[in-house]
N, C-alpha and C positions, 0 to 999 in steps of 0.2 A: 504494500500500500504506500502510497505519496501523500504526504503532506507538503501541498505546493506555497505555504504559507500566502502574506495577504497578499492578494497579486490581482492587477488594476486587468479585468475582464467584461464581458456584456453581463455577468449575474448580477452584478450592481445598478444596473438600470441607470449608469451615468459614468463619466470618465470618471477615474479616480487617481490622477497624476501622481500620488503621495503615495500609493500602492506601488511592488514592482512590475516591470514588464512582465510578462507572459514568458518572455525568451529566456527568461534567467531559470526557469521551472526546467525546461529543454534538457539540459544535463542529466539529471537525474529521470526524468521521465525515460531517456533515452538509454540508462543504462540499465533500468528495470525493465527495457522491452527486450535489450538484447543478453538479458542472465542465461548464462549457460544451463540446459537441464540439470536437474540436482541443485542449484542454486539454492540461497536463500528461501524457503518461504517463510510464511504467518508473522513476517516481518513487517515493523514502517521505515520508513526513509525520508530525508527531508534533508538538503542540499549535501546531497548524494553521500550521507552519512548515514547507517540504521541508528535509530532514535528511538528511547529505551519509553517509549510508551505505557505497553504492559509490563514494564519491569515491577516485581515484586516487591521493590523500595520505593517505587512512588507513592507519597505519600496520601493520594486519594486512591488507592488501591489496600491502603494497611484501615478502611475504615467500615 
C-alpha cells in the first residue's frame, strides 16, 4: 500500500499549490509496481521507505 501523502490532485475540488505535485508520489508508486514476485507484501510505503504503520509500538495500536 502507498501513502502518497498531501498531494495537490482533482479530489480536492480546487488547486491546492501548498500541496505536492503528483510527480513527487511517481517514485514510489513506480517501485511498488515493479517489486519482484516474493516481494514485500501487507506492507505501507511512503517516499519509497516501508512505514511502520501497523507496527506493534505505535502507540494507537497498544490501546
Amino acid at each position: 500500500m502507498i501513502i502518497p501523502g498531501p498531494t495537490n490532485t482533482v479530489i480536492w475540488g480546487k488547486d491546492m499549490k501548498h500541496l505536492q505535485s503528483p510527480d513527487v508520489t511517481y517514485p514510489t508508486a513506480r517501485m511498488l509496481a515493479t517489486l519482484k514476485e516474493g516481494g514485500p507484501n501487507a506492507k505501507v510505503f511512503w517516499d519509497e521507505k516501508e512505514y511502520p504503520m501497523f507496527n506493534s509500538e505505535n502507540e494507537i495500536l497498544k490501546k
